[in-house]
VOBA-1610 file (N, C-alpha, C; in pm, whole numbers, padded with zeros to 5 digits, always signed):
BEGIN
Unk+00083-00119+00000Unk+00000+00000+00000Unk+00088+00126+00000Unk+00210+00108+00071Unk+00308+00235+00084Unk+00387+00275-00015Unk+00366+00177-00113Unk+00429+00165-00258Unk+00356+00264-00376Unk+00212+00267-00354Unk+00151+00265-00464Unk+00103+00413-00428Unk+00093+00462-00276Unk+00089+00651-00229Unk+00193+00686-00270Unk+00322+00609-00267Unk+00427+00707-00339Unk+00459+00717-00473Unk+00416+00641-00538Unk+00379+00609-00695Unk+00259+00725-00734Unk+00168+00685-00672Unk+00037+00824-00695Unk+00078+00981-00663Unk+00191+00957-00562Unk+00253+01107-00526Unk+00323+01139-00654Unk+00409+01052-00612Unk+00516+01095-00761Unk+00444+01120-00904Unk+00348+01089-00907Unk+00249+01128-01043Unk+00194+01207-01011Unk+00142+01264-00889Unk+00088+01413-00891Unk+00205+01517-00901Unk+00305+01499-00843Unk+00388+01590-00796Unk+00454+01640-00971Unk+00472+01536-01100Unk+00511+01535-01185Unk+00400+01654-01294Unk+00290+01565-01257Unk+00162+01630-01334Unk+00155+01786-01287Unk+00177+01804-01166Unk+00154+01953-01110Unk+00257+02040-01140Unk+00415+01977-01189Unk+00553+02051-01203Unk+00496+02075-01399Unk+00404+02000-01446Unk+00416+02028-01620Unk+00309+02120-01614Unk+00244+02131-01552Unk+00119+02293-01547Unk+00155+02382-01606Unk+00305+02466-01561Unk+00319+02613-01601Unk+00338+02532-01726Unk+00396+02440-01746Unk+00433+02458-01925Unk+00333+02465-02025Unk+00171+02379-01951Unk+00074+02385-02039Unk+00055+02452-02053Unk+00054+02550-01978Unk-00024+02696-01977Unk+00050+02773-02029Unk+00147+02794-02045Unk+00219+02904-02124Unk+00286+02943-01974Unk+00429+03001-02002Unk+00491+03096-01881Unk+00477+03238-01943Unk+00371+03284-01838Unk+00381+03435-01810Unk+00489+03504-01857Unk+00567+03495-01784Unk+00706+03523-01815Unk+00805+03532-01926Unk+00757+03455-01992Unk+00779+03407-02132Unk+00763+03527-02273Unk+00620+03608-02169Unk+00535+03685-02288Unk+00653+03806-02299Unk+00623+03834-02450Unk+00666+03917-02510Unk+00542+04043-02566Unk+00552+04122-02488Unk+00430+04228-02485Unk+00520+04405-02505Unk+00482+04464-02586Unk+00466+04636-02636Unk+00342+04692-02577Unk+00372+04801-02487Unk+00243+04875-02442Unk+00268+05032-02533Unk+00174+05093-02629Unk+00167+05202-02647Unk+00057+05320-02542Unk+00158+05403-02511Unk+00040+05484-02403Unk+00063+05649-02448Unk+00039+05737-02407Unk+00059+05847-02421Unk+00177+05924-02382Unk+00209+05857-02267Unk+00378+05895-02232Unk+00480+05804-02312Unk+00445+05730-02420Unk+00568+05634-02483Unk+00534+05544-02533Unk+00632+05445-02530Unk+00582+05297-02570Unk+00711+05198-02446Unk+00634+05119-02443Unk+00734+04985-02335Unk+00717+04883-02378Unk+00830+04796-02358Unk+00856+04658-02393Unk+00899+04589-02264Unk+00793+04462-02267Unk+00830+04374-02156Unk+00838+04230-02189Unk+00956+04147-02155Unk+00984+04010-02214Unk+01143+03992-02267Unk+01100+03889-02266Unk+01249+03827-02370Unk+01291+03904-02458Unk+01422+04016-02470Unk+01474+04042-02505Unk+01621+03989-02641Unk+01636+03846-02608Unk+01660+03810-02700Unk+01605+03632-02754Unk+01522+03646-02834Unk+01450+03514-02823Unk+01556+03431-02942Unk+01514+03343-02974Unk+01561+03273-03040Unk+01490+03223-03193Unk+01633+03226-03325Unk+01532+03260-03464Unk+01414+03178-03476Unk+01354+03219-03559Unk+01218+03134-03572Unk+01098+03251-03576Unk+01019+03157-03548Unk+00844+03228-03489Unk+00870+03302-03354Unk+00792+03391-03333Unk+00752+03446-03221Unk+00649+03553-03186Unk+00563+03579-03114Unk+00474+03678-03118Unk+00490+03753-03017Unk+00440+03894-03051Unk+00487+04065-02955Unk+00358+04085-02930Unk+00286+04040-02828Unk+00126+04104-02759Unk+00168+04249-02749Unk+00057+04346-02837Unk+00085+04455-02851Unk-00057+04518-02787Unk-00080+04653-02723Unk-00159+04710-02664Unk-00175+04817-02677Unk-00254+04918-02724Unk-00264+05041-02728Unk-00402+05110-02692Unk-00292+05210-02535Unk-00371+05245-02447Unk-00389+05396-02454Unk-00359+05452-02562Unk-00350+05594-02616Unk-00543+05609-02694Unk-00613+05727-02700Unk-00678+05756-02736Unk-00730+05796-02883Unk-00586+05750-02938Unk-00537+05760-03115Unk-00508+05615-03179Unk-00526+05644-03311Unk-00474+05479-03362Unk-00300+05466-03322Unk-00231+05339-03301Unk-00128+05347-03316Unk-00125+05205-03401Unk+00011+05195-03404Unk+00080+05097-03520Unk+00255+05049-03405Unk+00266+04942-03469Unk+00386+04868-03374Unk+00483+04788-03487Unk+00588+04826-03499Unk+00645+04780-03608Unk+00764+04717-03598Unk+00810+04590-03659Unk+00884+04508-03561Unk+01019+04552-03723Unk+01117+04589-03712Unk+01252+04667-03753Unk+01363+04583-03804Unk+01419+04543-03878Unk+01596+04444-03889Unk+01673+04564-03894Unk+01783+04580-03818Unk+01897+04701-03802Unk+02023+04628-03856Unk+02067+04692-03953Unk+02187+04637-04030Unk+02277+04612-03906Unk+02401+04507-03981Unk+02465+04427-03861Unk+02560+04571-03781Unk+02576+04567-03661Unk+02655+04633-03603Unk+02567+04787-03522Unk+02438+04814-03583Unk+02355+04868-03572Unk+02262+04849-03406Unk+02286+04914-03355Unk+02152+04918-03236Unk+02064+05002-03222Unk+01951+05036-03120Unk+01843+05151-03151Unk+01879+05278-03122Unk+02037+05240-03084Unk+02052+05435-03105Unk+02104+05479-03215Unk+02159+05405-03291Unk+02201+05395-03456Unk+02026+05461-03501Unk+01972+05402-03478Unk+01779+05388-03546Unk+01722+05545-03512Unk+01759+05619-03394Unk+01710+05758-03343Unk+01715+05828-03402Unk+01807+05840-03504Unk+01843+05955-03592Unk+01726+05930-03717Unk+01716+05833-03791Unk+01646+05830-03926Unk+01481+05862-03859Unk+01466+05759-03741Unk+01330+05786-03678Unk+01284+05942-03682Unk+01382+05964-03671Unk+01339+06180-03585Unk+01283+06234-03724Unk+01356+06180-03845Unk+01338+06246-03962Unk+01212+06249-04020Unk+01180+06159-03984Unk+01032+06098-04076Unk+00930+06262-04036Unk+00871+06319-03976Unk+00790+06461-03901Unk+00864+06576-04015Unk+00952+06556-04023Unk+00993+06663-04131Unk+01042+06666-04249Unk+01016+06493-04302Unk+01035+06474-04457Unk+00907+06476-04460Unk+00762+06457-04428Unk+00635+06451-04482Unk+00601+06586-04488Unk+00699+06710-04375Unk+00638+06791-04393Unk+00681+06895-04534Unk+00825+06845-04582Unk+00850+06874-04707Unk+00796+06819-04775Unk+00782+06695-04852Unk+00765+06622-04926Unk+00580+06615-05001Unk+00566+06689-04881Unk+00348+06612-04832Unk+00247+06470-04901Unk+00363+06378-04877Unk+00315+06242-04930Unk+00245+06180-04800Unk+00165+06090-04821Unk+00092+06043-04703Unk+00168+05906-04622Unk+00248+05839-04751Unk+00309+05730-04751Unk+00470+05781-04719Unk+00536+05759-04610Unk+00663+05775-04584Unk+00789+05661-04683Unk+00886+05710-04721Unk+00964+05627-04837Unk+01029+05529-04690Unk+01085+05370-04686Unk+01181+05351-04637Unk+01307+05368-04616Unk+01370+05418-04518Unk+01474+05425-04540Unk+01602+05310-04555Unk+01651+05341-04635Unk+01815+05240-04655Unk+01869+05199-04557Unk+01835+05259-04414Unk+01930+05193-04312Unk+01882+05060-04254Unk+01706+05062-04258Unk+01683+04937-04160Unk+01609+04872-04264Unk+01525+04742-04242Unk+01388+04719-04319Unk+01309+04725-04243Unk+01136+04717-04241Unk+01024+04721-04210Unk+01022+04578-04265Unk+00972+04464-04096Unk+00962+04307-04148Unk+00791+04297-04127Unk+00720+04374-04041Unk+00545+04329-03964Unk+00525+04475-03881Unk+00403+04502-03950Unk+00376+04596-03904Unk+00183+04557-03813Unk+00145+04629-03713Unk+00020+04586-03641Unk+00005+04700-03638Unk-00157+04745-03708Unk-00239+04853-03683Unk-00312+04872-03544Unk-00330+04907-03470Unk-00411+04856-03353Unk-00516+05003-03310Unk-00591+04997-03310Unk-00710+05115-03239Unk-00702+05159-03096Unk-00740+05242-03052Unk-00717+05308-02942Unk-00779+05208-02877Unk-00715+05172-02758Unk-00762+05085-02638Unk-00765+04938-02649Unk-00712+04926-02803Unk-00741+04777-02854Unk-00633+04637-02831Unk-00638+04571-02815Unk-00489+04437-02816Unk-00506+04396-02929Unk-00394+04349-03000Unk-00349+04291-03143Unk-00220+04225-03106Unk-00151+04112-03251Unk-00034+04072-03195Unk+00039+04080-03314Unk+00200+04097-03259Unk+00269+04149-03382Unk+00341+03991-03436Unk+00276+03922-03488Unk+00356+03824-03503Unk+00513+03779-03587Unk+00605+03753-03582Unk+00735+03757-03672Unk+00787+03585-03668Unk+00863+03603-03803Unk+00955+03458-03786Unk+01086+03538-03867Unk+01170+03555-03783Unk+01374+03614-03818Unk+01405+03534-03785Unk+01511+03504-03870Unk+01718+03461-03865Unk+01744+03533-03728Unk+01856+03542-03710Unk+01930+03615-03627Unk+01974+03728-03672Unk+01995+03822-03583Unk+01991+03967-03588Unk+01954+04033-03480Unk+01975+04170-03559Unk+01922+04269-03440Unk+01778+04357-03447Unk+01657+04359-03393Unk+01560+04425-03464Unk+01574+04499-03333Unk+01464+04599-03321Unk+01393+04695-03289Unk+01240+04702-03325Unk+01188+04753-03191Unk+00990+04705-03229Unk+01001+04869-03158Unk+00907+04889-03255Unk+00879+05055-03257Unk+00737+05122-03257Unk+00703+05148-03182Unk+00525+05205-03148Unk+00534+05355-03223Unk+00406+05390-03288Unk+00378+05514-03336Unk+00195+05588-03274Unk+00172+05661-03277Unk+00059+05718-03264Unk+00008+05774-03444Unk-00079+05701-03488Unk-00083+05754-03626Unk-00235+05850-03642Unk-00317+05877-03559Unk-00389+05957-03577Unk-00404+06088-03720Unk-00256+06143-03620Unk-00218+06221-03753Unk-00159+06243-03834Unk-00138+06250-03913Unk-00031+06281-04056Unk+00028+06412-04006Unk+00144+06447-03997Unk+00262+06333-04029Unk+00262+06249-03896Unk+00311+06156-03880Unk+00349+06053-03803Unk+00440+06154-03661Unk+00411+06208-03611Unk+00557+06285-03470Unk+00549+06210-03362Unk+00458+06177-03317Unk+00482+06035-03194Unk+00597+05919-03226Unk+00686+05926-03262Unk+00747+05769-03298Unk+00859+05719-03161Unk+00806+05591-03129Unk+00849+05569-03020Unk+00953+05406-03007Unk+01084+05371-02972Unk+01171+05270-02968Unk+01110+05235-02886Unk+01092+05108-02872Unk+01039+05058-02705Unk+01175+04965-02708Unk+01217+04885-02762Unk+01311+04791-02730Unk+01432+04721-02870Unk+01516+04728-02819Unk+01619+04643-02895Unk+01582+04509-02908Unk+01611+04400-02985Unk+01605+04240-02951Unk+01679+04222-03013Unk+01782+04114-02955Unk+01874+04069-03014Unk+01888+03929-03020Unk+01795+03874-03117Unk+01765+03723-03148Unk+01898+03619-03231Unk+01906+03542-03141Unk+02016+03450-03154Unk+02001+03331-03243Unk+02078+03220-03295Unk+02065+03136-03334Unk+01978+03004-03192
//
């Protein structure tokens, strides 16, 4: 009988240690909050290539957009600050509605999201370095543009 409680233990104790995995770890999540003071990134910072999804949130009263970035090799998001700043005053020369890309990074997934709304930015990269970048697009031109985070996804 003392055999078969510790047999039934050891199978609960096993079954109860694989829970968090069914469930997903919290911890795990990779989430962008757009708000009115900014944008934030919380999660794994450098995941690994493949699939992965960015739970994105926008808690601003305007549409925003969340845009997940490849930064040429050697490149990080303070390399990215400078071309970002530009964009508010090439539309205001230019007056196109559609901003050109620039040569330094690419645009890989972009998520439209509505004021107050959740969406997810989903991606599958190689290795590299991206940057996920929140905007407030309400208005033309684009002047909210916000870095929330570097990632630096590994093999």
């Amino acid at each position: 009988m003392a055999s078969s409680t510790r047999i039934a233990l050891a199978l609960l104790t096993a079954a109860v240690s694989l829970v968090p995995m069914a469930c997903g770890d919290d911890e795990a999540a990779m989430r962008a909050t757009l708000t009115n003071d900014g944008c934030t990134y919380n999660g794994n910072t450098s995941p690994t290539a493949g699939m992965f999804t960015i739970e994105v949130e926008n808690q601003t009263e305007s549409s925003g957009s969340f845009v997940l970035l490849s930064l040429p090799e050697g490149w990080t998001v303070d390399d990215l600050e400078p071309s970002l700043d530009q964009y508010p005053r090439q539309f205001e020369r230019e007056r196109e509605f559609t901003l050109p890309e620039p040569p330094d990074y690419q645009f890989l997934v972009r998520s439209d999201v509505e004021a107050g709304a959740t969406s997810a930015l989903p991606a599958d990269v190689p290795a590299g370095t991206y940057a996920v970048v929140c905007s407030v697009d309400d208005d033309l031109p684009t002047e909210q543009i916000h870095i929330a985070e570097q990632l630096d996804v590994t093999d």
